[in-house]
Z-matrix of the N, CA and C atoms (Angstrom, degrees):
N
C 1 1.447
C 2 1.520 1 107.31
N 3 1.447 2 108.97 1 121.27
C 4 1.485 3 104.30 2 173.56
C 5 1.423 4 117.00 3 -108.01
N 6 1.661 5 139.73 4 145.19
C 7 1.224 6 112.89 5 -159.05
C 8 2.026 7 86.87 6 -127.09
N 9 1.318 8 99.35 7 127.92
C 10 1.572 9 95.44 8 176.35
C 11 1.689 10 109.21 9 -125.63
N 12 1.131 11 111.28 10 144.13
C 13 1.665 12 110.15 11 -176.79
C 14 1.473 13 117.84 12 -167.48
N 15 1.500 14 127.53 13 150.16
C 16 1.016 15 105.78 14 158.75
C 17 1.441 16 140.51 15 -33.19
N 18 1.086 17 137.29 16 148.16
C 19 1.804 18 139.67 17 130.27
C 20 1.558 19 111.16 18 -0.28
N 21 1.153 20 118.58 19 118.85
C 22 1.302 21 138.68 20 -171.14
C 23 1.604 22 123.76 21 18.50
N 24 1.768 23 105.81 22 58.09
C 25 1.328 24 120.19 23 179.75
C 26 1.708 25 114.74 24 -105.27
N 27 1.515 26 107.44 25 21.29
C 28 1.552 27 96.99 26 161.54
C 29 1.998 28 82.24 27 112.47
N 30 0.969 29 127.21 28 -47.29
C 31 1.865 30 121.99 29 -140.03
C 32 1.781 31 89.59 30 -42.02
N 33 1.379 32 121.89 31 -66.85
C 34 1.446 33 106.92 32 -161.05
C 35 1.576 34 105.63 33 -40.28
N 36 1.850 35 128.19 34 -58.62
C 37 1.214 36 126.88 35 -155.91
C 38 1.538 37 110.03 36 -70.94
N 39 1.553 38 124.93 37 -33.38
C 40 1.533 39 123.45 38 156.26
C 41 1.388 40 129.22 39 -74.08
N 42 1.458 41 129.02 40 -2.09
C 43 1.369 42 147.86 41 140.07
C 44 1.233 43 100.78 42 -38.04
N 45 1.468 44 115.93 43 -88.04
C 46 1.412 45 158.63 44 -162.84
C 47 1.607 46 108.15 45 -36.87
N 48 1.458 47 96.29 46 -76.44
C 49 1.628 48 111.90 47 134.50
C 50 1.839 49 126.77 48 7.52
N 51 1.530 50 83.67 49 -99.86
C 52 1.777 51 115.59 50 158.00
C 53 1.782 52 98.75 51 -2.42
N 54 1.948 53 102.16 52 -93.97
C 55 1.027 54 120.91 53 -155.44
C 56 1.573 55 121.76 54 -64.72
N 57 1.409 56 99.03 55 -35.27
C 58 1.791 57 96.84 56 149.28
C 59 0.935 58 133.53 57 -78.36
N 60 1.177 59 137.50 58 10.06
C 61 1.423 60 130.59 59 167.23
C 62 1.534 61 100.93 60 -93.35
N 63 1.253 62 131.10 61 -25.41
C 64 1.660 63 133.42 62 -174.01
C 65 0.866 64 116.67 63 -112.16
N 66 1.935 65 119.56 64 23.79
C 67 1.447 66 131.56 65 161.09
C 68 1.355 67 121.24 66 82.48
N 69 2.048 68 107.15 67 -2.30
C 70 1.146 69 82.63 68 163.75
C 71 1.523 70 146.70 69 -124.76
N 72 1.566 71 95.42 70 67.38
C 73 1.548 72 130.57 71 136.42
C 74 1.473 73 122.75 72 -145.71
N 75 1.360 74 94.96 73 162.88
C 76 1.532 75 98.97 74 170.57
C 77 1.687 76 128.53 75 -84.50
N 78 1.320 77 102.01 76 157.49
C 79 1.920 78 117.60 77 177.76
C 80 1.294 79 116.76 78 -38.85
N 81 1.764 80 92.19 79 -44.95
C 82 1.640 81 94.40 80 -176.17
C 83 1.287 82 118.52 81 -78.34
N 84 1.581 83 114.68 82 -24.93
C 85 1.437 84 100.61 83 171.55
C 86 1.496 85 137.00 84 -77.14
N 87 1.498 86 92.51 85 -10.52
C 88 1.527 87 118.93 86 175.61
C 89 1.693 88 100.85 87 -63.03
N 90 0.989 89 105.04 88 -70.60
C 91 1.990 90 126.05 89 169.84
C 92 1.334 91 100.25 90 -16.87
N 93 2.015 92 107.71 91 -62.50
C 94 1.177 93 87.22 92 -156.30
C 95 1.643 94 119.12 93 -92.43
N 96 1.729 95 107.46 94 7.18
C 97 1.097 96 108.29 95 169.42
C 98 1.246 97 115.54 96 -88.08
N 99 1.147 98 119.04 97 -33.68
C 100 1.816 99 121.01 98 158.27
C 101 1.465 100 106.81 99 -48.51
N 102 1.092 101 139.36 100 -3.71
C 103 1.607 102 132.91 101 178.44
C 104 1.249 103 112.19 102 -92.09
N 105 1.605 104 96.16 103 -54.34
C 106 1.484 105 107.46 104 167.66
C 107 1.137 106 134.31 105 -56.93
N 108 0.980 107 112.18 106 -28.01
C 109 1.437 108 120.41 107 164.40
C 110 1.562 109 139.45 108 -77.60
N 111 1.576 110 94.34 109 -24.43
C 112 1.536 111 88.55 110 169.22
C 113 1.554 112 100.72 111 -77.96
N 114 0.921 113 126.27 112 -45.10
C 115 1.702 114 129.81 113 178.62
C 116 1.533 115 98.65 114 -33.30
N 117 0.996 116 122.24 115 -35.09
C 118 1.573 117 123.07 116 -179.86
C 119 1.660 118 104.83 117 -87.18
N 120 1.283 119 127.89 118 0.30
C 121 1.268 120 119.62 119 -153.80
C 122 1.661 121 135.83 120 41.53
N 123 1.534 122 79.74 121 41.33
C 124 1.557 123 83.87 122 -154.37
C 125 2.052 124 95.73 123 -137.52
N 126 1.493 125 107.13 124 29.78
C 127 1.620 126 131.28 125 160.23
C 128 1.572 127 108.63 126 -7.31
N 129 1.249 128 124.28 127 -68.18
C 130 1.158 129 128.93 128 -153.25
C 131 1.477 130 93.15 129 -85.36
N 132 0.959 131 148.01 130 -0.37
C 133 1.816 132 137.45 131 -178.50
C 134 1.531 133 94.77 132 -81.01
N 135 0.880 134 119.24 133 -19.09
C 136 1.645 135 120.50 134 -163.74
C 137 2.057 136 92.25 135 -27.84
N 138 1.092 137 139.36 136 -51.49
C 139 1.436 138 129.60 137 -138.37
C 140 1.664 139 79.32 138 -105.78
N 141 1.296 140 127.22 139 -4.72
C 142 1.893 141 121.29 140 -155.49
C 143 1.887 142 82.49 141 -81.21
N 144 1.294 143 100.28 142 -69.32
C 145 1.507 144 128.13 143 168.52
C 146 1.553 145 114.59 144 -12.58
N 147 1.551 146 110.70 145 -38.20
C 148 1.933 147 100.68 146 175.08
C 149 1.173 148 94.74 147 -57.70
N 150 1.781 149 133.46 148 -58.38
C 151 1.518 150 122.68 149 -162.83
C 152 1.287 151 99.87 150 -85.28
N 153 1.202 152 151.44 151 -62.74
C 154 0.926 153 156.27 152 -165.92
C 155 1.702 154 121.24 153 -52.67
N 156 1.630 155 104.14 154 69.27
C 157 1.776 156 102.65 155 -175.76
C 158 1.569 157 122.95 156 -103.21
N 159 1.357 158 105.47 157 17.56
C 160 1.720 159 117.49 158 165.14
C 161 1.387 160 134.60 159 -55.66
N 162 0.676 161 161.50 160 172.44
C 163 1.773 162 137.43 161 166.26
C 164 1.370 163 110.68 162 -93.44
N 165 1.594 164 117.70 163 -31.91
C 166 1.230 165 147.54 164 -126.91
C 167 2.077 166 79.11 165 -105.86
N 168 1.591 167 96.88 166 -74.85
C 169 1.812 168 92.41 167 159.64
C 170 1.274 169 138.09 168 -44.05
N 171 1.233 170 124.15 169 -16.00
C 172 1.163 171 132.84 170 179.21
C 173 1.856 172 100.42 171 -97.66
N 174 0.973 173 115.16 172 -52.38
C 175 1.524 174 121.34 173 -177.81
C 176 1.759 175 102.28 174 -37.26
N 177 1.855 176 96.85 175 -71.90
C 178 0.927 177 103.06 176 -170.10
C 179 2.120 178 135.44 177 -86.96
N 180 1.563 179 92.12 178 6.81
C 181 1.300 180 98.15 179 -172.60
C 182 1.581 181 128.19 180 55.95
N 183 1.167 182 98.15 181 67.71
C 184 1.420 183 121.81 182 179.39
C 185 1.409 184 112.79 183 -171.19
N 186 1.281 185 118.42 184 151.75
C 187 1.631 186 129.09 185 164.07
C 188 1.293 187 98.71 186 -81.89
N 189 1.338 188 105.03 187 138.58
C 190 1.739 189 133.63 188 177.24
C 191 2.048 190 98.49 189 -119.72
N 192 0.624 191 96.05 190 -58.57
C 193 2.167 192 114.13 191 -164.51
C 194 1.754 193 87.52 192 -85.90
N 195 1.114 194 112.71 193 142.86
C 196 1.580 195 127.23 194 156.60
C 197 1.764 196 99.03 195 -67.73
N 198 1.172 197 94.05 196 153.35
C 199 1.918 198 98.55 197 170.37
C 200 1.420 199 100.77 198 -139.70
N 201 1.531 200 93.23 199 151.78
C 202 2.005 201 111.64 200 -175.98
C 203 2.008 202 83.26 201 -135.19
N 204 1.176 203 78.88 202 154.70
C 205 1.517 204 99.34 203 -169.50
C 206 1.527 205 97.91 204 -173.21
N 207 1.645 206 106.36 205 121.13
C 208 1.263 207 135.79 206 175.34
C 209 1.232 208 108.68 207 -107.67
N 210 1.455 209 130.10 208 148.88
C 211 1.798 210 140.97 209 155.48
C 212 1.531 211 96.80 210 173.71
N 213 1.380 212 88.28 211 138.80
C 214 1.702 213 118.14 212 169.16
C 215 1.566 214 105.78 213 -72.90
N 216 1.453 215 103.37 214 161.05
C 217 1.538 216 133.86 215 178.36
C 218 2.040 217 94.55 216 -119.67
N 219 1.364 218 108.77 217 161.78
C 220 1.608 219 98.51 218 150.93
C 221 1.070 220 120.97 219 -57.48
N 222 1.124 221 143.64 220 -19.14
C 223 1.618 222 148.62 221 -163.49
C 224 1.541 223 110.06 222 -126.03
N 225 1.400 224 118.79 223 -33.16
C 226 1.706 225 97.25 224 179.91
C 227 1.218 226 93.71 225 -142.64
N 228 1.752 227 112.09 226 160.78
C 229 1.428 228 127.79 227 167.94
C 230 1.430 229 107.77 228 -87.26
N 231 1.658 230 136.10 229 128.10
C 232 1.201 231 144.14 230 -175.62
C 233 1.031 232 118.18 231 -87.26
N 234 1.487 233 148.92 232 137.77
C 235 1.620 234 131.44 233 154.85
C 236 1.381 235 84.95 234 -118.85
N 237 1.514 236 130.78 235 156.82
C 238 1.104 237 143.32 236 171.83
C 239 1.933 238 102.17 237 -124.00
N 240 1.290 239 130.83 238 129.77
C 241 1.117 240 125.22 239 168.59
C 242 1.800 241 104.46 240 -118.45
C-alpha cells in the first residue's frame, strides 16, 4: 500500500488508522499514544503517531521522515509506505 497526498491532508492519521484497524498494533499502544498526545494538546494525532516517531513530528504535527510499516492480517502480509 502506498499512501500519496497533499501536505497536511490526514495520510499519517488515516495510515495510522489503517494499521489498527487490521491488528497491526495494539489498543494499548493506541491509549498510550492518545495520552501522549493530549499532553501535547495535540489528542487527535493519536493514529498520526504509529508513523510519526520524531519528536520534532510529533511537536509539530507534520511528517518530516518517510515511514514503512509492516504487519500481517490472517489473510495478507502488509507493507505500508
Amino acid at each position: 500500500v502506498v499512501v500519496i497526498s497533499h501536505v497536511d491532508s490526514g495520510k499519517s492519521t488515516t495510515t495510522g488508522h489503517l494499521i489498527y484497524q487490521c491488528g497491526g498494533i495494539d489498543k494499548r499502544t493506541i491509549e498510550k499514544f492518545e495520552k501522549e498526545a493530549a499532553e501535547l494538546g495535540k489528542g487527535s494525532f493519536k493514529y498520526a503517531w504509529v508513523l510519526d516517531k520524531l519528536k520534532a513530528e510529533r511537536e509539530r504535527g507534520i511528517t518530516i521522515d518517510i515511514a514503512l510499516w509492516k504487519f500481517e492480517t490472517p489473510k495478507y502480509y502488509v507493507t505500508v509506505i
